[in-house]
DRENDO-1510 file (C-alpha; in Angstrom, 1 decimal, always signed):
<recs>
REC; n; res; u; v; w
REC; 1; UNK; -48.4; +16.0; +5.5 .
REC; 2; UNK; -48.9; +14.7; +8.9 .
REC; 3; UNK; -44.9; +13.6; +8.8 .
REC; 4; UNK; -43.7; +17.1; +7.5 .
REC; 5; UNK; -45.9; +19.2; +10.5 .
REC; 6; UNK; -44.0; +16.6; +12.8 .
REC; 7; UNK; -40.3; +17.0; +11.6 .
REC; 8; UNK; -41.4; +20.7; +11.7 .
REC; 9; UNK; -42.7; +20.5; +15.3 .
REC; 10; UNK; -39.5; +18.3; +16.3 .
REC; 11; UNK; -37.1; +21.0; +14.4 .
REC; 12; UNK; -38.9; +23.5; +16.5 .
REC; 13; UNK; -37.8; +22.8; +19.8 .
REC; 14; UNK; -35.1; +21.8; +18.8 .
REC; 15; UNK; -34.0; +25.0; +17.3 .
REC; 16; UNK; -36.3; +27.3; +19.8 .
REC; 17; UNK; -35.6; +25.5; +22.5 .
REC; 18; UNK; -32.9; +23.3; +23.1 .
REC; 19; UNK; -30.3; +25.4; +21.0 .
REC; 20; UNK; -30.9; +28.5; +23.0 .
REC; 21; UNK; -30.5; +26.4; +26.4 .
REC; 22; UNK; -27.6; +24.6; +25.2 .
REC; 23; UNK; -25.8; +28.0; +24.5 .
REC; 24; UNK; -26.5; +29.6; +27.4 .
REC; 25; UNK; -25.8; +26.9; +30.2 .
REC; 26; UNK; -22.5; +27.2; +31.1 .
REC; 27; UNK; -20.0; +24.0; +30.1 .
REC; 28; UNK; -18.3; +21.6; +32.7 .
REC; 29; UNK; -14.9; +21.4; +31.5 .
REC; 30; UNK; -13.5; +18.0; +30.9 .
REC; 31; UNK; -16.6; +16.3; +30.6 .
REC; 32; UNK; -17.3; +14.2; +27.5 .
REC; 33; UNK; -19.5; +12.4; +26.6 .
REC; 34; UNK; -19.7; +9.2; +24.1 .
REC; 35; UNK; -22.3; +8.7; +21.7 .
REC; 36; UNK; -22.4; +5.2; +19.5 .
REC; 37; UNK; -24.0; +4.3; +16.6 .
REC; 38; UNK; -27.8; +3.3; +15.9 .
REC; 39; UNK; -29.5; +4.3; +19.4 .
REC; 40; UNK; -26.4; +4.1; +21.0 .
REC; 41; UNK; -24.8; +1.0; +20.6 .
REC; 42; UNK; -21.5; -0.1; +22.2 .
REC; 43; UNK; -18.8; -0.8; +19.7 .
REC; 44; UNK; -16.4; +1.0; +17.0 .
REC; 45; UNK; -14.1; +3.4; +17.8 .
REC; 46; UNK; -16.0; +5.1; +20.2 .
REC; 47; UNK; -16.2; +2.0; +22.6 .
REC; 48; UNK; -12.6; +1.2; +23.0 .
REC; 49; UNK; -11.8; +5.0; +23.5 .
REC; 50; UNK; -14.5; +5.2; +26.0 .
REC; 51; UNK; -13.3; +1.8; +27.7 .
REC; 52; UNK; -9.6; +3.1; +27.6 .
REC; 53; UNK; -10.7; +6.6; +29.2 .
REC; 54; UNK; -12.4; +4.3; +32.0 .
REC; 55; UNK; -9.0; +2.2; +32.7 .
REC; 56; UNK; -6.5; +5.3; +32.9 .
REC; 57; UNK; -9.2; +6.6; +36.1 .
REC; 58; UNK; -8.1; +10.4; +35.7 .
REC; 59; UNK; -9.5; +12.3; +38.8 .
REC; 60; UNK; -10.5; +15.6; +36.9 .
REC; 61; UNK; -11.9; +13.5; +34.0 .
REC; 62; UNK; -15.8; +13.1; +33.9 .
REC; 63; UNK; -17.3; +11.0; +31.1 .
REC; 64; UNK; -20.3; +9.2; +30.3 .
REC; 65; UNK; -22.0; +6.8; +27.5 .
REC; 66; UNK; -25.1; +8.3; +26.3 .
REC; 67; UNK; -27.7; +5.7; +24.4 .
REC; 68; UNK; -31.0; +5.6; +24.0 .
REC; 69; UNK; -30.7; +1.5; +24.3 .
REC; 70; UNK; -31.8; +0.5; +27.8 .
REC; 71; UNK; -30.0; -3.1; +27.7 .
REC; 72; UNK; -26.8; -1.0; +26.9 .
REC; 73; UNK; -27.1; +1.3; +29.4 .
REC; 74; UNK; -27.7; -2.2; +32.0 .
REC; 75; UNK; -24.8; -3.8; +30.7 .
REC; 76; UNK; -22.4; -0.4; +31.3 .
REC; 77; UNK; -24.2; -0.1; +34.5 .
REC; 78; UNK; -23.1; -3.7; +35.5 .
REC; 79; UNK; -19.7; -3.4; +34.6 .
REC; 80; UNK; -19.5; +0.1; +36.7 .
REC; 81; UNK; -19.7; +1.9; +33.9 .
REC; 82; UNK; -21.0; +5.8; +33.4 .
REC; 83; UNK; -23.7; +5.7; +30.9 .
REC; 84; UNK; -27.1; +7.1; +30.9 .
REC; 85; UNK; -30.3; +6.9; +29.1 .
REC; 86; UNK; -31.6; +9.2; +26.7 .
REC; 87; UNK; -33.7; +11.4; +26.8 .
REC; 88; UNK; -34.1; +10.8; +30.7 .
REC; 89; UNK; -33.7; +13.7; +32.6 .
REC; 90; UNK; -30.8; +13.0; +33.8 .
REC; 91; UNK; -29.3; +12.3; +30.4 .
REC; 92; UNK; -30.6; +15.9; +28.9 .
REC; 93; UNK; -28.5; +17.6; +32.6 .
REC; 94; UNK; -25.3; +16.1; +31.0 .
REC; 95; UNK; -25.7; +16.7; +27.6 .
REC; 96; UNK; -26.2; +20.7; +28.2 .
REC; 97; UNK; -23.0; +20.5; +30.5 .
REC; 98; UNK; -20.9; +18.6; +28.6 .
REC; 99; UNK; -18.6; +20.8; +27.0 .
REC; 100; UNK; -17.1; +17.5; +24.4 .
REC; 101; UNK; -19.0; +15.0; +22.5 .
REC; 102; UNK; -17.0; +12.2; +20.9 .
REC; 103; UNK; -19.0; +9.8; +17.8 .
REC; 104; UNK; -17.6; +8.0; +15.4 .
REC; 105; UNK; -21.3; +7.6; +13.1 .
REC; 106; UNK; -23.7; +10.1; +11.8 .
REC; 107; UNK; -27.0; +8.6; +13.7 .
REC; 108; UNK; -25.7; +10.7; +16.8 .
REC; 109; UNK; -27.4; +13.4; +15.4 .
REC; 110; UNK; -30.8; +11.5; +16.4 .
REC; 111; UNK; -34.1; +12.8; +18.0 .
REC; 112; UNK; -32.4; +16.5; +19.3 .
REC; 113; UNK; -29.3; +15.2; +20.3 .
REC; 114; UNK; -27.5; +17.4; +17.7 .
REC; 115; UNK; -29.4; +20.5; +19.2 .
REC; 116; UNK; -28.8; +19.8; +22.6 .
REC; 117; UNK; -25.2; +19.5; +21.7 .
REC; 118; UNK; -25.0; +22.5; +19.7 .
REC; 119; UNK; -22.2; +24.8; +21.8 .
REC; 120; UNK; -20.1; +21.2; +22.6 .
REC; 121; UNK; -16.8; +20.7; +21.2 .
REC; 122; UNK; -17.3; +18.0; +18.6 .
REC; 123; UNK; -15.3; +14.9; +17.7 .
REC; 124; UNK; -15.9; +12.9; +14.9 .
REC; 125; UNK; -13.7; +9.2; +15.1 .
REC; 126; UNK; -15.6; +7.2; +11.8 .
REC; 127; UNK; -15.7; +3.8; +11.5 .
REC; 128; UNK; -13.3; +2.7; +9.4 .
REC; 129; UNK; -10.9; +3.6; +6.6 .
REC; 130; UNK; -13.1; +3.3; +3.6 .
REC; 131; UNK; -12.9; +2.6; -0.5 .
REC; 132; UNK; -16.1; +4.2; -1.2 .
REC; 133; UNK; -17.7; +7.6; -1.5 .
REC; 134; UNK; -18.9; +9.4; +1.8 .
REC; 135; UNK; -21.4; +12.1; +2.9 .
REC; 136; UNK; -20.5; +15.5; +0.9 .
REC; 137; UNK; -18.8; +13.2; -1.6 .
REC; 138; UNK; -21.5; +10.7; -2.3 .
REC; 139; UNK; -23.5; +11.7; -5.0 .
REC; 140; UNK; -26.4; +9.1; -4.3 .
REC; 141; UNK; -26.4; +10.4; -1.0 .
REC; 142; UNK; -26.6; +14.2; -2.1 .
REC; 143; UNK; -29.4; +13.0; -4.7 .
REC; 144; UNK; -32.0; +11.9; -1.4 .
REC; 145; UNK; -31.8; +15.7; -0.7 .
REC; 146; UNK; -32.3; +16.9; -3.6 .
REC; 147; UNK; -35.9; +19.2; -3.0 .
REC; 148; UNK; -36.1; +22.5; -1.1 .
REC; 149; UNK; -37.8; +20.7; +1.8 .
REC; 150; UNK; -35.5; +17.6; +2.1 .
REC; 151; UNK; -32.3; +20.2; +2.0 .
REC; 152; UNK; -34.5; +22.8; +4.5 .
REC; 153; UNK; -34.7; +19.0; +6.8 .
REC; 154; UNK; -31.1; +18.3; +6.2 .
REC; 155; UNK; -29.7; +21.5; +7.4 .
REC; 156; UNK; -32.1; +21.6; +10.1 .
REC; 157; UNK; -31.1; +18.5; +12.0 .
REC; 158; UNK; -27.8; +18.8; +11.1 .
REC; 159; UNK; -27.3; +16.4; +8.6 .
REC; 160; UNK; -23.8; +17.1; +7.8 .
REC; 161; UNK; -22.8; +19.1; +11.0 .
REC; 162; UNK; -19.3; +21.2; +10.9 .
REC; 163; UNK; -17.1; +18.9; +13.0 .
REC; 164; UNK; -14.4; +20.5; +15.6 .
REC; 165; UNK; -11.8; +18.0; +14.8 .
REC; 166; UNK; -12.0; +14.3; +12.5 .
REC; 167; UNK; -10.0; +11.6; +12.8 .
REC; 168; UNK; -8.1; +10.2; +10.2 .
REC; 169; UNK; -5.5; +7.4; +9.8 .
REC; 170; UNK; -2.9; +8.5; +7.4 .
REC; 171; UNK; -1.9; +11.4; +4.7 .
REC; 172; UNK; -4.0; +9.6; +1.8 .
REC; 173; UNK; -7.0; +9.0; +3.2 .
REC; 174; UNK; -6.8; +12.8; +4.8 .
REC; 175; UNK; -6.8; +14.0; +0.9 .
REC; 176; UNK; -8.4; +11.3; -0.9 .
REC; 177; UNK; -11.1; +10.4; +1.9 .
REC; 178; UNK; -12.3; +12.8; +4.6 .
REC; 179; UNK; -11.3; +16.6; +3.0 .
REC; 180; UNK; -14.2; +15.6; +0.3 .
REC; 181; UNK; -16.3; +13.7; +2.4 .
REC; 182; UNK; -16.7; +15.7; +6.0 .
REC; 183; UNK; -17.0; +19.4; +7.2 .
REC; 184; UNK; -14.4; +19.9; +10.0 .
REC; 185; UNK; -11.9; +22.5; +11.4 .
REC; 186; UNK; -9.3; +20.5; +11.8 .
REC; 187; UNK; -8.4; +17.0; +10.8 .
REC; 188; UNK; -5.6; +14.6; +12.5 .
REC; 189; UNK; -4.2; +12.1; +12.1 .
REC; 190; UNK; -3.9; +8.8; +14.5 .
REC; 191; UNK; -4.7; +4.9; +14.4 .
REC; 192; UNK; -8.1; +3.9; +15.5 .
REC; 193; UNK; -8.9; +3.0; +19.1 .
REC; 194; UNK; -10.8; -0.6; +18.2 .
REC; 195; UNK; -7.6; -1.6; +16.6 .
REC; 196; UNK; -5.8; -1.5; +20.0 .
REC; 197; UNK; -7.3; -5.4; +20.1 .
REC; 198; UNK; -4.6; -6.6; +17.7 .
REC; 199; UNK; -1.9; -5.7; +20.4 .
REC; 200; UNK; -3.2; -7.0; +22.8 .
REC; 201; UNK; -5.2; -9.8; +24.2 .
REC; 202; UNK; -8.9; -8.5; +25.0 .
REC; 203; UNK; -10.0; -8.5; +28.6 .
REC; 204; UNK; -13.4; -8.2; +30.2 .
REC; 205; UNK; -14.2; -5.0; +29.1 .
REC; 206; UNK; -13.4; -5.6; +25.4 .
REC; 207; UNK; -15.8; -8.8; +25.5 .
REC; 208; UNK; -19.0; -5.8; +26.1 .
REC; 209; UNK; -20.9; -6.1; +23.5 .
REC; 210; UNK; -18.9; -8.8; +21.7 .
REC; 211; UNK; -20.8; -12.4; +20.9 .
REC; 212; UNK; -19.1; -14.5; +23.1 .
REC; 213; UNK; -20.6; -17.6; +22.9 .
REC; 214; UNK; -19.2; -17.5; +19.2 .
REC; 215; UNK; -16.3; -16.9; +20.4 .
REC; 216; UNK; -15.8; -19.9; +22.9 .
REC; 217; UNK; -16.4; -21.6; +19.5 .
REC; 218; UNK; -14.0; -20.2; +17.3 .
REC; 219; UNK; -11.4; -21.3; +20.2 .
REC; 220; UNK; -12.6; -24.5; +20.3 .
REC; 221; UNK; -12.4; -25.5; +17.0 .
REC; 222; UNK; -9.2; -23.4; +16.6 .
REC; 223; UNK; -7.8; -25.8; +19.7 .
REC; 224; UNK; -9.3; -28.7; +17.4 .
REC; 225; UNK; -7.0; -27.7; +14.5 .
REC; 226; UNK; -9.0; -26.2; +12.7 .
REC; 227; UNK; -8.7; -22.8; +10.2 .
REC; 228; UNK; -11.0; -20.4; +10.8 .
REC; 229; UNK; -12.7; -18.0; +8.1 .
REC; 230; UNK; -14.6; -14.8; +8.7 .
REC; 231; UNK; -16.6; -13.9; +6.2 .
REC; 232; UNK; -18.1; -9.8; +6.3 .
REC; 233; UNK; -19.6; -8.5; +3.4 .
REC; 234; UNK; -20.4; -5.2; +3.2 .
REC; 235; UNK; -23.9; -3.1; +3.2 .
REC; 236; UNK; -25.5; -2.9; +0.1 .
REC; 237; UNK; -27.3; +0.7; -0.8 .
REC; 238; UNK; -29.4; -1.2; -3.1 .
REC; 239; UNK; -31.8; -4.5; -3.0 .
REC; 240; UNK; -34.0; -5.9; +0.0 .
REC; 241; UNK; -31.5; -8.7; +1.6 .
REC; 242; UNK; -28.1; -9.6; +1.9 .
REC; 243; UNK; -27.4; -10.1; -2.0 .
REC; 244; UNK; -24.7; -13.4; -2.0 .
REC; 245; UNK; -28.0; -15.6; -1.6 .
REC; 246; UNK; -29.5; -13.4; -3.5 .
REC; 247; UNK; -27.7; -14.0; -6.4 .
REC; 248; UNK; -27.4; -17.1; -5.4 .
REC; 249; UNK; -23.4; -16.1; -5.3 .
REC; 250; UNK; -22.7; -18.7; -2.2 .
REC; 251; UNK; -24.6; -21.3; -1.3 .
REC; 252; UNK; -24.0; -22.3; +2.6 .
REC; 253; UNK; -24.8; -25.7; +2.9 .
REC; 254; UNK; -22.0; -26.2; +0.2 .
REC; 255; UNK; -19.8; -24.5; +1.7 .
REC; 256; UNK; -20.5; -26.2; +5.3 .
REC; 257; UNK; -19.1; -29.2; +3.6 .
REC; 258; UNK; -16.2; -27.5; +2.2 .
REC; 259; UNK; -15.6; -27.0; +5.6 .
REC; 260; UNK; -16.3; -30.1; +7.1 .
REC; 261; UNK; -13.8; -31.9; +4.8 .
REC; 262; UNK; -11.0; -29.6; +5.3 .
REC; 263; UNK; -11.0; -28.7; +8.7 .
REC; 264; UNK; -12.1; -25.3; +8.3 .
REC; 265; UNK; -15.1; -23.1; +10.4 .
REC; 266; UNK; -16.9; -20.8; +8.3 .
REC; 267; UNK; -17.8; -18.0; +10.5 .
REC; 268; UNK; -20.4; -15.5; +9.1 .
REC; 269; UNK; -20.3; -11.5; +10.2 .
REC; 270; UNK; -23.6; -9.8; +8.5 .
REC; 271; UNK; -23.9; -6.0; +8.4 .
REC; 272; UNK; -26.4; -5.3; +10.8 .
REC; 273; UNK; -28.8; -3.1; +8.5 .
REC; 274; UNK; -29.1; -6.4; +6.4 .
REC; 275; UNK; -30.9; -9.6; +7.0 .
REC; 276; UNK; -29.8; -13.1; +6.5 .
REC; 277; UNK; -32.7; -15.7; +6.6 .
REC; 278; UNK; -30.7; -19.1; +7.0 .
REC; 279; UNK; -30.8; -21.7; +9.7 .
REC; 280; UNK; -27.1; -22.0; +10.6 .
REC; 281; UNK; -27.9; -24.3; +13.2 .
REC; 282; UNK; -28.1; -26.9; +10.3 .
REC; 283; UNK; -24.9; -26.9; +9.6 .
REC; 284; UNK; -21.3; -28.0; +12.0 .
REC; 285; UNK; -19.2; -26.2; +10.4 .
REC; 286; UNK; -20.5; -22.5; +9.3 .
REC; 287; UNK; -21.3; -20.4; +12.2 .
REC; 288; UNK; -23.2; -16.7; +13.0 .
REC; 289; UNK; -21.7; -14.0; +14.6 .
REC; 290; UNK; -24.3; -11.6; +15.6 .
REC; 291; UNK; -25.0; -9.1; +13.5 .
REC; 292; UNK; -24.7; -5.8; +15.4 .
REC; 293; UNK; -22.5; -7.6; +17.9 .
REC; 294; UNK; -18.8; -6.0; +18.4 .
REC; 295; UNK; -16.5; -8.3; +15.9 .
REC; 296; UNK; -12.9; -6.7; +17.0 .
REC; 297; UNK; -12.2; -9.0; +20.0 .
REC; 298; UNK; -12.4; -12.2; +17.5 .
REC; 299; UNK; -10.2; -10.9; +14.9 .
REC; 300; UNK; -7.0; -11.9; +16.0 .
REC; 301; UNK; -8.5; -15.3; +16.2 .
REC; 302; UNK; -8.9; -15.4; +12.9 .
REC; 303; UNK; -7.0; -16.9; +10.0 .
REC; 304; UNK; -8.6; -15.6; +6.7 .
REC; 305; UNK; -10.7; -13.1; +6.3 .
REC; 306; UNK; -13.2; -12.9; +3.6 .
REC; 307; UNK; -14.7; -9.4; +2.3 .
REC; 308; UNK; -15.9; -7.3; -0.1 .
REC; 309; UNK; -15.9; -3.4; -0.4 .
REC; 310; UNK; -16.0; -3.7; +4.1 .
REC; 311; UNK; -13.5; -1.5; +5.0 .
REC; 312; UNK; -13.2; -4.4; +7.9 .
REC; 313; UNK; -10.1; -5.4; +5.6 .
REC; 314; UNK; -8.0; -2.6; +6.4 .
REC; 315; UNK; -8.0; -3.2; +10.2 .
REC; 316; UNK; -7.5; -7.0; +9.6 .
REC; 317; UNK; -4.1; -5.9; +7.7 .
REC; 318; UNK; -2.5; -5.7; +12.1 .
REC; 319; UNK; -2.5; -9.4; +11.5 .
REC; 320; UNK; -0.6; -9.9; +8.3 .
REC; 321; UNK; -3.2; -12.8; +7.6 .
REC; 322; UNK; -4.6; -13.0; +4.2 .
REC; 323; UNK; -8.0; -11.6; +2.7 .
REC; 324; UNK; -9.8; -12.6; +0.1 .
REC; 325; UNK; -12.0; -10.6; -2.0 .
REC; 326; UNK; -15.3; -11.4; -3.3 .
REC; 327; UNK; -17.2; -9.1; -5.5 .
REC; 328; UNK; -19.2; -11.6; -7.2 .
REC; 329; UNK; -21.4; -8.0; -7.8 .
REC; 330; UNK; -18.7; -5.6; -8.8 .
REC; 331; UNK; -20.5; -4.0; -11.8 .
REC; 332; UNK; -23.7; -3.2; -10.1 .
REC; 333; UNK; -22.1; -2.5; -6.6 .
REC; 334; UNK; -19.8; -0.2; -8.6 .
REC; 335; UNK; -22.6; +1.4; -10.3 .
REC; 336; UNK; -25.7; +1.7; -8.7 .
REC; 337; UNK; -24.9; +0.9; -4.9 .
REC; 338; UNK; -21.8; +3.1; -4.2 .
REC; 339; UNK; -19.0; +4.7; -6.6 .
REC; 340; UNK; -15.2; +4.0; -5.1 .
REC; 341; UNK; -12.5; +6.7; -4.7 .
REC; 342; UNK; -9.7; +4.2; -5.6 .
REC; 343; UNK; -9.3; +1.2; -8.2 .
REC; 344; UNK; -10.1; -1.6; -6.4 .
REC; 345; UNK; -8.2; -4.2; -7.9 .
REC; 346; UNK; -5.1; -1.9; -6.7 .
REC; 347; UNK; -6.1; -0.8; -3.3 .
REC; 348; UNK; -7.6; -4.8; -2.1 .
REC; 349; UNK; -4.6; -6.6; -1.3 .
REC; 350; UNK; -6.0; -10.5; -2.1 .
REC; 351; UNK; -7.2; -12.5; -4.3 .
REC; 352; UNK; -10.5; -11.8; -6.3 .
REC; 353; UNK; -13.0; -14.5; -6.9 .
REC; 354; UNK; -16.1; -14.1; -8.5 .
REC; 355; UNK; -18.0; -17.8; -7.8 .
REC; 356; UNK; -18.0; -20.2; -4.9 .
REC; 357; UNK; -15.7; -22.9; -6.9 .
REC; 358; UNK; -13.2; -19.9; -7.3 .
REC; 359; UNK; -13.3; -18.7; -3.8 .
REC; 360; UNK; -13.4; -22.7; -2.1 .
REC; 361; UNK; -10.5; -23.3; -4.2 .
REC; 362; UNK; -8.3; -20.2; -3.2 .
REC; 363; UNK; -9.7; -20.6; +0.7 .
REC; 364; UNK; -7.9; -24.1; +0.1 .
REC; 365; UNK; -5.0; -23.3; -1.1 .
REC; 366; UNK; -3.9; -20.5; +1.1 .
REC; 367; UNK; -5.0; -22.4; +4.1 .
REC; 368; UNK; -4.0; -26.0; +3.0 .
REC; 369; UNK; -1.0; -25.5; +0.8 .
REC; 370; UNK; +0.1; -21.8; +2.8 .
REC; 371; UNK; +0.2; -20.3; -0.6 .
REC; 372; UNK; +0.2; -16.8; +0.2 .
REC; 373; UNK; +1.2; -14.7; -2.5 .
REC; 374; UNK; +0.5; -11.3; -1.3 .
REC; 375; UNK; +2.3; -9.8; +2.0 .
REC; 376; UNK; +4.2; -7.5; +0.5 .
REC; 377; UNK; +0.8; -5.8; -0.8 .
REC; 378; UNK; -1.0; -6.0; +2.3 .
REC; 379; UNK; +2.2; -4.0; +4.1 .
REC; 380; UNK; +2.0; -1.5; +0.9 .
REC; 381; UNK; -1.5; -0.7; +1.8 .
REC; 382; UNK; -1.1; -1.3; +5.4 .
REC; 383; UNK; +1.4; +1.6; +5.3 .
REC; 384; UNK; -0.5; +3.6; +3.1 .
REC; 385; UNK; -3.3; +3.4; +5.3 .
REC; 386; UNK; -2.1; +3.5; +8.8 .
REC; 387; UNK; +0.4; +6.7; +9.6 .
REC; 388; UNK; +0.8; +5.2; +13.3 .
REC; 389; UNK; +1.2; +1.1; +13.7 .
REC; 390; UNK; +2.0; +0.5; +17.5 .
REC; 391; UNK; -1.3; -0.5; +18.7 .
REC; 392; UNK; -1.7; +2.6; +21.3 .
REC; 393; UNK; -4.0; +4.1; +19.1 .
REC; 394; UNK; -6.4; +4.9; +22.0 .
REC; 395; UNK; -3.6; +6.7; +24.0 .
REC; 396; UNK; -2.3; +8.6; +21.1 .
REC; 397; UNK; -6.2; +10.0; +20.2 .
REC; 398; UNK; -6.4; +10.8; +24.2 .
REC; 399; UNK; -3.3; +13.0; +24.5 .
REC; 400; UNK; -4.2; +14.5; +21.4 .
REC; 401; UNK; -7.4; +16.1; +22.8 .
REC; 402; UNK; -6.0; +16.1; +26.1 .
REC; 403; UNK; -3.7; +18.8; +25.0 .
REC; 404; UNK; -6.0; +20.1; +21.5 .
REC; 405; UNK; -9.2; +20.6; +23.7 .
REC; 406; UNK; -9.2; +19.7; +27.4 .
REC; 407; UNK; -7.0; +21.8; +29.1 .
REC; 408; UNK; -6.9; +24.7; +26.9 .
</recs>
């Protein structure tokens, strides 16, 4: 009870107060503001438009990073970057002037932000092509609001808000996608900023957020002739950890000395909603990227990427490297985590393996004998996938609004 007469209290001002101030303060035109995911993290889409916005330095442009992080609003800050901190006052000045909000998440929504941000112009980027059911589409998502109070809630706080304009990357996801998924005015059609990275080698700014002392490594064992391997799996709706030790699918001291005798680094990307309890620091040749750290900058380092359902494969398709899949869980993913909107085994362009023999063995022999049987697929899907391919993504999405919204 005590919850409900606080969402109550919260929905409230939100929708007696900060609604009717949001619509009646008059908007600042070409001022945006960028909100990431979580509280307001750095990274995704949203970063690397925000970061280009900073580099072009347009006079009549004003822009800001809002989180509700303090270290990320230090780190911006150090750089000489605008970014404030919610729910200062400050912060809540800026929100009921801005007359654009860009996100590319749903957590954006958070504590009154969607209120406060009623009357802006809103621009949803995502985070990433995807396989699997979203949002309106997702029927175990749909089922968590399934009472009169959980929809009254959902509608309240905007759940599943009516979005301006949505990005998406091609023709086929447009239909197959974000129509089902998303409420939106208008969709179009572009190449996402954070895959700007692939054209181009990453400077300063690109590094925010990013785990650069994992990094230095991957370079220096890449200088050291070795191969390096990210492995990414995807979040899991279902069970309490991260479900390949689970199931006792992989285990890493094995596959440390897979590594070790064939030159290979083993570098491991968790989801950051999940938790991995292993000591990597027992091992020379498996590796941690941090888990909510910004992986795009170490991509192009990389020689093999190992997956999933992540939609991380279709950005790593820029390098024309191989992936290889590993849904050692397909049948339960498939059924109770999250229903697909394509057949996988057409739309992963890789290998399948389904045991850590299978998968050391096919590591090997792509990496050790070059025994890559599948480039053709990974341009079919690549082209399916990605309408623009000439890495200025970030300029592309900025002239877009520029003309769409700005200056109208």
């Amino acid at each position: 009870m005590i919850s409900r007469i606080n969402q109550l209290l919260l929905l409230l001002i939100g929708w007696v107060i900060a609604v009717p101030v949001s619509l009646l303060i008059p908007k600042k035109k070409k001022l945006i503001l960028f909100i990431g995911g979580e509280n307001g993290q750095l990274r995704d889409n949203v970063k690397y438009l925000f970061l280009y916005l900073q580099n072009q330095k347009s006079a009549d442009l004003t822009f800001y990073f809002l989180t509700e992080d303090s270290r990320t609003r230090d780190v911006l800050a150090a750089e000489g970057l605008p970014a404030v901190l919610y729910p200062r006052l400050t912060a809540l000045f800026i929100m009921l002037r801005a007359s654009v909000v860009i996100v590319d998440n749903l957590t954006w929504i958070w504590n009154l932000k969607y209120h406060l941000l009623f009357k802006c112009c809103k621009v949803q980027l995502w985070h990433g092509c995807s396989m699997k059911r979203l949002e309106l589409d997702n029927l175990n998502e749909l089922e968590k609001i399934n009472t009169w109070w959980k929809k009254i809630i959902a509608n309240a706080t905007g759940r599943f808000p009516l979005y301006d304009f949505l990005l998406s990357t091609s023709k086929l996801n447009t239909e197959k996608i974000f129509v089902p998924a998303f409420r939106s005015k208008k969709i179009f059609e572009y190449g996402y900023p954070r895959n700007d990275v692939f054209f181009r080698q990453p400077d300063t700014l690109d590094l925010i957020g990013a785990d650069r002392a994992c990094i230095d490594t991957v370079r220096r064992y890449s200088q050291g002739n070795h191969k390096t391997v990210l492995y990414a799996p995807t979040f899991r709706d279902t069970a309490r950890g991260d479900d390949f030790l689970e199931k006792q699918a992989l285990e890493i001291d094995r596959l440390n000395r897979f590594g070790r005798a064939n030159r290979i680094l083993f570098v491991f990307k968790i989801h950051p909603f999940r938790k991995l309890e292993f000591d990597f620091s027992r091992g020379d040749h498996v590796i941690r990227y941090a888990d909510a750290g910004d992986v795009y900058p170490l991509l192009p380092m990389i020689d093999l990427l190992i997956t999933d359902y992540s939609s991380i494969f279709f950005d790593f398709l820029f390098t024309d490297r191989p992936v290889v899949f590993f849904p050692y869980d397909y049948e339960k993913y498939t059924t109770e985590d999250r229903s697909l909107k394509y057949d996988y085994f057409w739309i992963t362009p890789g290998p399948k393996c389904y045991s850590q023999g299978q998968l050391q063995e096919t590591v090997g022999r792509i990496l050790l004998q070059d025994d890559d049987r599948f480039a053709l697929k990974r341009k079919e899907i690549r082209d399916l996938s990605f309408k623009q391919q000439d890495g200025n993504f970030s300029r592309h999405i900025f002239d877009f609004l520029n003309h769409n919204v700005l200056n109208r």
